[in-house]
C-alpha positions as CSV (number, residue, x, y, z in Angstrom):
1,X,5.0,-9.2,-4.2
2,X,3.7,-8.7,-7.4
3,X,3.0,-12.9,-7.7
4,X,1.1,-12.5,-4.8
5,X,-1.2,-9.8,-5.7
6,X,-1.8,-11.5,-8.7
7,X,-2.6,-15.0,-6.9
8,X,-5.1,-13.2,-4.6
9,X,-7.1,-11.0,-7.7
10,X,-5.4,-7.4,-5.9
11,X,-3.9,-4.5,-7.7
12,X,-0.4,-4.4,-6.8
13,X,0.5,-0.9,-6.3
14,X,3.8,0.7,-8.1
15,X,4.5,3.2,-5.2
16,X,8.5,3.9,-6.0
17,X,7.4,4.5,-10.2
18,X,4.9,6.5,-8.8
19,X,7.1,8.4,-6.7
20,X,10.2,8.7,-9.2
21,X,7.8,10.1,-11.6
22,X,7.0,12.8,-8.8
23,X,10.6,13.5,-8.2
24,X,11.6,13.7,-11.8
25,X,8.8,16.1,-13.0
26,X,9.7,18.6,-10.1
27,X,13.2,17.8,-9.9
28,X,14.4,16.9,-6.8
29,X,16.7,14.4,-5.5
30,X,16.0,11.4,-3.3
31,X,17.2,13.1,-0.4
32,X,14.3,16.1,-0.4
33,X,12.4,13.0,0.7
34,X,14.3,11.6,3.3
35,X,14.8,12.8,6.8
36,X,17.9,10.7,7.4
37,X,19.4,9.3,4.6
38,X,17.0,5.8,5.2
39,X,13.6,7.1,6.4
40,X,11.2,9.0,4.1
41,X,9.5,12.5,5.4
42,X,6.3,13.2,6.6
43,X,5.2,14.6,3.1
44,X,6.8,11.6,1.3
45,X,4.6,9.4,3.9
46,X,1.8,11.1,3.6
47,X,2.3,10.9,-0.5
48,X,2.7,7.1,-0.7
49,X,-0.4,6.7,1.8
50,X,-2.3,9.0,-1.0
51,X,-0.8,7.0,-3.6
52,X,-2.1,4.0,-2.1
53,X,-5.7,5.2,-0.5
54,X,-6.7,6.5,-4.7
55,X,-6.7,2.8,-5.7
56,X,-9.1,1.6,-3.0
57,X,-12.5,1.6,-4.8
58,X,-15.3,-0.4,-4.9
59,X,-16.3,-1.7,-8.3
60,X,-19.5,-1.9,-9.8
61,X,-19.2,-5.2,-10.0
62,X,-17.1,-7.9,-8.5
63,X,-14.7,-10.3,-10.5
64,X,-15.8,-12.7,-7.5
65,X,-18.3,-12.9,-4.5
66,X,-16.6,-11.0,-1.7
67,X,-18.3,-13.6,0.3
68,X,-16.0,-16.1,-0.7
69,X,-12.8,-14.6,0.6
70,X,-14.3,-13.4,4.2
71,X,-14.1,-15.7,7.0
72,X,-14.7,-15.5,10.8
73,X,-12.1,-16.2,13.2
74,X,-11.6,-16.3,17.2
75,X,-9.0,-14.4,18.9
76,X,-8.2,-15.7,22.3
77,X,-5.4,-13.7,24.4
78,X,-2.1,-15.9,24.2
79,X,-0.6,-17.8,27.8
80,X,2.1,-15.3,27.8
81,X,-0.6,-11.8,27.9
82,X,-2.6,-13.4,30.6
């Protein structure tokens, strides 16, 4: 993941350090943020979507024309919808 974030000019974000660190300073164990042993809470979802959203900026200025990285495409419904 990381490769391809780099490849592409994207932040790759590090969600489970970010997370741990949470854990650690308040102490608690990996199940306070799990409902069932595999999936995480809602307040452990709704931290990694905050811990995501706060790198989402737009900068002053661009390492590249955004231009060059938007295209237009067609969406047609597939034989199997109609």
């Amino acid at each position: 993941m990381r490769a391809i974030c780099q490849k592409h000019g994207v932040e790759f974000v590090e969600n489970r350090i970010e997370i741990t660190d949470y854990m650690t300073k308040h102490n608690l164990a990996v199940e306070a943020l799990l409902r069932d042993g595999v999936h995480q809470t809602a307040y452990a979802a709704k931290m990694t979507n905050m811990n995501i959203a706060r790198h989402f900026n737009r900068p002053a200025k661009f390492g590249y024309d955004p231009r060059s990285r938007e295209r237009r495409i067609e969406a047609r419904a597939s034989e199997a919808v109609k």
